[in-house]
C-alpha positions as CSV (number, residue, x, y, z in Angstrom):
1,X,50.9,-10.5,2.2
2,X,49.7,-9.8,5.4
3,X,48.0,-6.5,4.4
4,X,45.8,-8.6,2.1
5,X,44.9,-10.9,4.9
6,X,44.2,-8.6,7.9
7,X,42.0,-6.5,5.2
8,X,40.2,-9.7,4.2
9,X,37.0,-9.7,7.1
10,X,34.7,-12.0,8.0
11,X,31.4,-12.5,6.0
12,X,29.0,-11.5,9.1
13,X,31.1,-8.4,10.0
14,X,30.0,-6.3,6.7
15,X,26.7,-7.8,6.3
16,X,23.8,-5.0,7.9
17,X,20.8,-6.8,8.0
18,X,17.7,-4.3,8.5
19,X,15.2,-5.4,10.6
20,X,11.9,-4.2,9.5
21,X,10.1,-1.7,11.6
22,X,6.7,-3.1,13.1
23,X,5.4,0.5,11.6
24,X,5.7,-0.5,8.2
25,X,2.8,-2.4,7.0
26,X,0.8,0.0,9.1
27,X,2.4,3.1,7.4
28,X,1.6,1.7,3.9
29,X,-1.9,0.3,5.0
30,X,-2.8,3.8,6.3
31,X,-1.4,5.7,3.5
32,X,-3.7,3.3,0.8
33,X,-6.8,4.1,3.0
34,X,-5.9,7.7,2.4
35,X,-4.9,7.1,-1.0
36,X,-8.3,5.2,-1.8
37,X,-10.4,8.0,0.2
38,X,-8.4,10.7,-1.7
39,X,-9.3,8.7,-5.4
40,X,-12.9,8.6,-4.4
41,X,-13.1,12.2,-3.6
42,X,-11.1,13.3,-6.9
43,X,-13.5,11.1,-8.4
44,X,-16.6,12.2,-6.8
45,X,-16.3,15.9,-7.8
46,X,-14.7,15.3,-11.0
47,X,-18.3,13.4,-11.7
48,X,-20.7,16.1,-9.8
49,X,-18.1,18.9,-12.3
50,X,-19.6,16.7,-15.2
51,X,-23.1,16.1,-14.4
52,X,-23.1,20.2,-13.5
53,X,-22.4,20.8,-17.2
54,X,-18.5,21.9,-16.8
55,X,-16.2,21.1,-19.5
56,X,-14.3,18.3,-18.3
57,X,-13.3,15.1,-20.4
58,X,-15.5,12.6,-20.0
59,X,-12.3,10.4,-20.3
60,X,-10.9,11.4,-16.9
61,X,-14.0,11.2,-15.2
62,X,-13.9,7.5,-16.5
63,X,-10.6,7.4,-15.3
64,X,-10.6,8.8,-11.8
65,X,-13.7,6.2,-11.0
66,X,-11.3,3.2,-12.3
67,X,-8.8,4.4,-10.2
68,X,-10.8,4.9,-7.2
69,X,-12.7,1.3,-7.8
70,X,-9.6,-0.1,-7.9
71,X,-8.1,1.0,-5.1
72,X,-11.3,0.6,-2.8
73,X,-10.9,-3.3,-4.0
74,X,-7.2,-3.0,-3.2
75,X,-8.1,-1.8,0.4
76,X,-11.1,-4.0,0.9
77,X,-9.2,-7.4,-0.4
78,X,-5.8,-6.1,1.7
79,X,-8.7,-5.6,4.8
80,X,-10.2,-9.3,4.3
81,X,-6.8,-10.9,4.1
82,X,-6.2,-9.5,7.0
83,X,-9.4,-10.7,8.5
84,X,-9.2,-14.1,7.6
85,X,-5.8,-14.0,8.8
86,X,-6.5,-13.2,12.2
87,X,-9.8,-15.7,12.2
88,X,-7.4,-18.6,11.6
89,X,-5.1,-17.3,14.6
90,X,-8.0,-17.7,16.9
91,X,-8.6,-21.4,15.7
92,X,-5.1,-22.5,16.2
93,X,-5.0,-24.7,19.1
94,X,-2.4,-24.2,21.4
């Protein structure tokens, strides 16, 4: 009976709560501005491979400029959040 008891521990003891790093939001914010950058330059030369006459799909090509459009917006929206955010800090009266 005691063996049950003294392996029974309190709630707090076994409960790791991970603090999230200040880096993290920043990490992923950086690595969509790369993403985006990286979607616009696939999608750039997949469009100057198409207008040059190569045989490419014109499917992907359609494709790769979705994809880049939508993460630009993704980045852009993320970016005015952000700003409107921090314009609403400076109003706050103190």
């Amino acid at each position: 009976m005691i063996d049950i008891v003294s392996a029974i521990q309190s709630p707090n003891a076994s409960l790791a709560v991970q603090q999230p790093t200040q880096s993290d939001f920043s990490t992923w914010f950086s690595n969509e501005i790369a993403r985006a950058n990286q979607a616009l330059g696939t999608a750039d030369s997949q469009l100057k491979q198409l207008a040059a006459g190569d045989p490419i799909p014109v499917h992907e090509v359609m494709l790769s400029l979705e994809e880049a459009q939508l993460t630009f917006q993704l980045v852009t929206q993320v970016r005015n959040r952000l700003l409107e955010a921090y314009q609403d800090i400076l109003k706050m009266q103190i």
